[in-house]
C-alpha positions as CSV (number, residue, x, y, z in Angstrom):
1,X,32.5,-147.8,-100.7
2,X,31.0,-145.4,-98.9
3,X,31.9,-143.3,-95.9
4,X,29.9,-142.6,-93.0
5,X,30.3,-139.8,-90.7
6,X,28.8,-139.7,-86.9
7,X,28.5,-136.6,-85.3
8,X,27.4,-136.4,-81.4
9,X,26.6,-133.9,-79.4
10,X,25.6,-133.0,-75.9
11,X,24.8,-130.2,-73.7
12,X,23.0,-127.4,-74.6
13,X,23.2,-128.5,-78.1
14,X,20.4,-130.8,-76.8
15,X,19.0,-129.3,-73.8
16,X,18.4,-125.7,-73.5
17,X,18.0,-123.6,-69.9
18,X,14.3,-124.0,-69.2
19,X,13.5,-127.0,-71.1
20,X,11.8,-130.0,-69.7
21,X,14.0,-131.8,-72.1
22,X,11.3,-134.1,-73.8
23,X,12.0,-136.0,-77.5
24,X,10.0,-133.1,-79.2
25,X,12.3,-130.1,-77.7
26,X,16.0,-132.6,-77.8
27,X,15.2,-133.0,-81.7
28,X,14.4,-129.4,-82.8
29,X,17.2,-128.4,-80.6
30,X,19.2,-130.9,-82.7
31,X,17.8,-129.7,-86.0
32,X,18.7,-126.2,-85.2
33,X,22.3,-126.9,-84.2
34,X,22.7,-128.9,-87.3
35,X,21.5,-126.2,-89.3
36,X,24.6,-123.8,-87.9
């Protein structure tokens, strides 16, 4: 069987100082904080 794992986040892992906070900038910001 296998395992799943979920992960959230929040805060400035999605929305950084500045940003209008569209999909587009929530998803890199994502993809970067993922990538750390």
């Amino acid at each position: 069987m296998k395992k799943r794992v979920v992960i959230a986040l929040g805060g400035n892992a999605i929305l950084q100082r500045g940003q209008k906070g569209t999909y587009e900038e929530q998803m890199e910001n994502v993809k970067k904080t993922a990538k750390q």
